[in-house]
Legacy VTK file of the C-alpha trace (Angstrom):
# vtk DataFile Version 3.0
C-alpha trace
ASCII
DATASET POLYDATA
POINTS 127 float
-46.661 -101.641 -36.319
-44.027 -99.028 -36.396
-44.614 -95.962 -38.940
-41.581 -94.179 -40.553
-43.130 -90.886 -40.223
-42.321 -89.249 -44.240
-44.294 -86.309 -43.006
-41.102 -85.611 -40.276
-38.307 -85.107 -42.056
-37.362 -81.759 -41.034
-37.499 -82.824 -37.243
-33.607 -82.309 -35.618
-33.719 -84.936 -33.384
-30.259 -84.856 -32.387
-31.305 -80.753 -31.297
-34.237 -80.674 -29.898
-34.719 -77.350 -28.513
-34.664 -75.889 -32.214
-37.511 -77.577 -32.371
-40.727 -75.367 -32.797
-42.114 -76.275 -29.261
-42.506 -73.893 -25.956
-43.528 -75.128 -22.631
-41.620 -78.478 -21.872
-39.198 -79.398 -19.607
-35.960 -80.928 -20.332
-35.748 -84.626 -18.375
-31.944 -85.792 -18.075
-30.627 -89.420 -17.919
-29.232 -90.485 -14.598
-26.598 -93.735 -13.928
-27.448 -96.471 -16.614
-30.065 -95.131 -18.574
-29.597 -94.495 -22.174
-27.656 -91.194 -22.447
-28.205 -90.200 -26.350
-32.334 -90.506 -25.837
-34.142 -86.804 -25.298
-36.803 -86.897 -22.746
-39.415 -84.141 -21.879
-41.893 -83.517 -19.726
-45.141 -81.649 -21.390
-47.856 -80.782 -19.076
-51.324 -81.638 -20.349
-53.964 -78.536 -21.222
-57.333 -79.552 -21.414
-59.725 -82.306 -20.646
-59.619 -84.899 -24.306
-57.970 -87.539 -21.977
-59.741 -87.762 -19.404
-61.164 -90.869 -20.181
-57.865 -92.618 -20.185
-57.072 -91.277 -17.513
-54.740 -88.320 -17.913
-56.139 -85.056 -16.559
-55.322 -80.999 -17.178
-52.193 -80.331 -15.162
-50.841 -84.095 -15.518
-47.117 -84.221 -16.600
-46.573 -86.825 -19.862
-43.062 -87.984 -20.468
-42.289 -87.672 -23.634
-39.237 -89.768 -25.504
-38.324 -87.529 -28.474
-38.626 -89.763 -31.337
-39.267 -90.075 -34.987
-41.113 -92.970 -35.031
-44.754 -94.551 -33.196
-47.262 -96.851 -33.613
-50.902 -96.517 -33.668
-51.286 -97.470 -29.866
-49.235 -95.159 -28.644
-50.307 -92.169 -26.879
-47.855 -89.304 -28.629
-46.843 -85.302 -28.904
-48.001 -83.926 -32.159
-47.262 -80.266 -33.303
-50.413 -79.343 -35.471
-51.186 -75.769 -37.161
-53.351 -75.530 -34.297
-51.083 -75.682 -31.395
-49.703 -78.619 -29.712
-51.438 -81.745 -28.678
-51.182 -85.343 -26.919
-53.550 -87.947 -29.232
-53.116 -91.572 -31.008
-52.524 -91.326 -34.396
-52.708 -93.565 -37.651
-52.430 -92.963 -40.969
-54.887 -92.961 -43.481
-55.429 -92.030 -47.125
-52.336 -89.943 -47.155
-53.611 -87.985 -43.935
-52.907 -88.591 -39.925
-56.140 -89.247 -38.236
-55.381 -88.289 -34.244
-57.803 -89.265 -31.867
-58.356 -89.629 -28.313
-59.847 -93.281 -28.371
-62.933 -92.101 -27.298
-65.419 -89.688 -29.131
-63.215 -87.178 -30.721
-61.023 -87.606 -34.151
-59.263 -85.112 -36.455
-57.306 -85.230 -40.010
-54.540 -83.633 -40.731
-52.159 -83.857 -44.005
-49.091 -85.064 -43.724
-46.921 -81.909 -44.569
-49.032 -79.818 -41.721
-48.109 -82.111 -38.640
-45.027 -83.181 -36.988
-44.761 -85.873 -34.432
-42.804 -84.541 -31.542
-42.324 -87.757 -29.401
-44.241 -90.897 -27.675
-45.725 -90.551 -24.078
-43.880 -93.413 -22.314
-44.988 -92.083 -18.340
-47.542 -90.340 -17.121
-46.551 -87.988 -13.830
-49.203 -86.073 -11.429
-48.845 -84.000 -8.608
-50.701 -84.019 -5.766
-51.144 -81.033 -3.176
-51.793 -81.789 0.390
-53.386 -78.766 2.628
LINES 1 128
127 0 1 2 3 4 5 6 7 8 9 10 11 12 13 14 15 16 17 18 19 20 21 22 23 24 25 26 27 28 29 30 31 32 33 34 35 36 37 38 39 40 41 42 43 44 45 46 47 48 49 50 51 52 53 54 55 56 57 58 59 60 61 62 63 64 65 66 67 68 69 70 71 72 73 74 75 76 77 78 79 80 81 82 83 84 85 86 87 88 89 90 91 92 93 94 95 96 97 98 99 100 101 102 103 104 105 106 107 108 109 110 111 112 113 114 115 116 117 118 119 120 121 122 123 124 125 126
């Protein structure tokens, strides 16, 4: 079920590096893939998705969008910083959550939805 996203009106898509967002890196198209979508990568801080499987230091690809649905792992710009969660909304509010045991509300007008994970990317050193 796709949402429309009322709370992310004021979201440039077309510029995306006015966007309110520091630490991402800029992913360009190559041959036949769609030139007009913005792709990112954002690395992950932290340990909320580790039980999907996506660890600190993991890099998410991130399709700049104004639109998700409730399955999809996404990019969300909150008061307190940015984070990667699932999100539905509720009662006027988006409920993120990490599909496991942690959950948090936030209004409408205090969140913006920066974009849907579509990859997940992980280096791994060899000594």
């Amino acid at each position: 079920m796709q949402n429309d996203n009322k709370f992310n009106k004021q979201f440039d898509l077309k510029n995306y590096k006015k966007y309110e967002i520091k630490g991402f890196r800029d992913i360009r198209a190559f041959g036949n893939e769609n030139q007009s979508e913005k792709i990112v990568g954002v690395h992950v801080i932290g340990d909320s998705l580790n039980n999907i499987g996506i660890f600190h230091g993991d890099l998410l690809i991130v399709k700049i969008t104004d639109k998700h649905a409730e399955e999809n792992l996404c990019v969300w710009e909150t008061p307190n910083g940015r984070t990667a969660k699932f999100g539905y909304e509720k009662f006027g509010e988006m409920m993120l959550h990490n599909k496991a045991d942690w959950s948090q509300s936030w209004k409408l007008d205090e969140i913006k939805l920066f974009g849907v994970v579509i990859r997940m990317e992980r280096d791994f050193l060899i000594k």
